[in-house]
Phi, psi and omega in degrees: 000146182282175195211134220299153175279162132254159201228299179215166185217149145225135165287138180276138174321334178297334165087018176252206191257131163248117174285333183187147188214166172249126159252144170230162180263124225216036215083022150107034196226157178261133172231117195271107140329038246243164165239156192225186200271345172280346189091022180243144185255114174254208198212136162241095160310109207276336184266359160230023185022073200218105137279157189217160174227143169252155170239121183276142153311162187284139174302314187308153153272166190297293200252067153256013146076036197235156209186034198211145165251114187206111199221110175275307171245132196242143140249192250167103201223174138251127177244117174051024206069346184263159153273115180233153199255158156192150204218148090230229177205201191293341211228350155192154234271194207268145201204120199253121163196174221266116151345297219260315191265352202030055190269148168253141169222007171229102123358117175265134182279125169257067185248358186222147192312189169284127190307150117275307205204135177219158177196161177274171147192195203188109208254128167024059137098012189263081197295161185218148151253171201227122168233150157223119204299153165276015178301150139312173170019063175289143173249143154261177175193133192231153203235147157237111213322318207267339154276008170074065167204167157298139174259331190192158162235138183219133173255098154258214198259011166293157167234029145222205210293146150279130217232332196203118178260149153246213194163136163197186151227171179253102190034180198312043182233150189265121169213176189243135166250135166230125205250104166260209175245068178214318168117002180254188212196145197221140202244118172236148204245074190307341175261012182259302192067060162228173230221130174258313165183147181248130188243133182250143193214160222218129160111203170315167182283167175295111170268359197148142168192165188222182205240095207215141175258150178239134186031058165091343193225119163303148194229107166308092138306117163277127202236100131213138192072280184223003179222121205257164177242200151224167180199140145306086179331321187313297180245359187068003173286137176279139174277152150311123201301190183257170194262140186251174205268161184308347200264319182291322188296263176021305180290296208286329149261024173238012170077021172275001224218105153225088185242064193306137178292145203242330197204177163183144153236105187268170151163175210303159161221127143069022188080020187244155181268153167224098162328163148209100172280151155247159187218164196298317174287011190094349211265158192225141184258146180227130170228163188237111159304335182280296172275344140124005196200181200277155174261150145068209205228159170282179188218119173278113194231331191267165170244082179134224171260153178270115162278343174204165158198135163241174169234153178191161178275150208201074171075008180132327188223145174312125173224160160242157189232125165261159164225160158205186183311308159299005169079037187265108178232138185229129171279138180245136175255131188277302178323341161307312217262345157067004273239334181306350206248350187290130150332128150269106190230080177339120172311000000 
């Protein structure tokens, strides 16, 4: 069985570190979104290998008296042809503005915590940004992009900062994954704007999870410590994580192995569902959900942590686009991996 590719890699010229990205869509072009360790945002074209950088206006208002921009975690929206962004970090709560003109146009309130996690989506034809705090008792607060305004605030039951959101649906319903670093990980039902179940997890932190169906049934994928899972939107019951190759499991119990997930994102290849996980030492992973285990060997491709992986169509074929910490954006071609041609012997 094959083992995942690269297609293309770029560095941002800047030599800095990407903490995070967004992908849009752009006159029908894929365009990656990135925030870097400095609080500056750029652009990457993956089909022309071509970047660009923006300068945002300061978020504050004139008199919260703050005199500083800082934006680590970025989402990503298309509005009207334009891009509009919304952001921040550990150091300041969430602030929405037009990319290209850097205009603000959703203000950070500072009555609300500090960003963890922001991501775009597209809620019944509607773009949305998503922010979450990094608090204790953490809010999610979903923005509506084109009235400058909140669509909701949700309170659940994590009980530290949220490091990771996804979007999918549940049968026609539009819903939100929120991942925190208390390890449980919350299912929301965005036109109810109510918490569906929540799987509470033990041990390491929640690095991240998406929304995927396996053999027929949606599925919660999981990233945490070494490990990935599955869980049942339904009831929050856990599946047995999946399996590393016997050599690695070994390692991991004699304590040689220690390489923790940093991200994770899934969705279909060729109709099968697949994972692609990152980690803290670079390594980037392929698991096949259906059979329960990894595909093909990891691949070290970053110098350093992986920071995001997403999944997305790239001309015609599946690709994941990973970023990290080394100022690194890399495409892995998924299609490749053949994974339809595999046996089935189904979890």
């Amino acid at each position: 069985m094959a083992s995942l590719s690269v297609i293309r890699s770029s560095a941002n010229p800047w030599e800095r570190s990407i903490w995070d990205f967004d992908l849009v869509q752009v006159g029908g072009r894929p365009l990656i979104v990135c925030a870097d360790s400095s609080g500056s945002v750029y652009t990457w074209d993956p089909l022309e290998d071509r970047w660009g950088s923006y300068q945002l206006d300061m978020p504050f208002r004139p008199e919260d008296s703050y005199d500083f921009i800082d934006v680590y975690a970025i989402g990503a929206v298309v509005l009207d042809g334009r891009i509009v962004v919304g952001g921040g970090s550990d150091h300041q709560p969430f602030a929405q503005w037009d990319l290209e003109t850097g205009a603000v146009e959703i203000s950070a309130d500072t009555t609300h915590a500090a960003l963890g996690k922001v991501i775009g989506i597209e809620m019944d034809g509607r773009p949305m940004l998503v922010g979450a705090d990094q608090s204790t008792s953490p809010r999610v607060r979903v923005y509506d992009v084109e009235r400058r305004e909140m669509y909701a605030e949700l309170l659940g039951a994590h009980l530290d900062g949220i490091g990771a959101l996804a979007s999918g649906t549940l049968g026609e319903r539009p819903v939100l994954l929120s991942s925190s670093w208390d390890g449980s990980v919350e299912l929301w039902d965005l036109r109810e704007k109510r918490s569906l179940v929540q799987s509470a997890k033990t041990g390491p932190s929640l690095m991240g999870a998406a929304l995927v169906p396996v053999n027929g049934r949606p599925r919660i994928v999981g990233a945490e410590g070494e490990a990935v899972w599955l869980v049942d939107p339904e009831t929050g019951e856990e599946d047995e994580a999946l399996a590393w190759p016997a050599e690695i499991t070994e390692r991991i119990e004699e304590g040689e192995f220690e390489d923790d997930f940093t991200c994770i994102d899934a969705g279909l290849v060729g109709g099968r569902p697949v994972a692609v996980t990152g980690s803290e030492e670079g390594r980037v992973c392929a698991w096949d959900l259906e059979e329960g285990r990894i595909i093909g060997e990891p691949l070290i491709e970053h110098e350093g942590e992986v920071s995001t992986v997403r999944l997305t169509d790239l001309d015609g074929r599946t690709v994941a686009i990973t970023a990290g910490r080394d100022g690194q954006v890399s495409l892995w071609d998924l299609q490749l991996l053949q994974i339809a041609a595999a046996p089935s012997h189904s979890r």
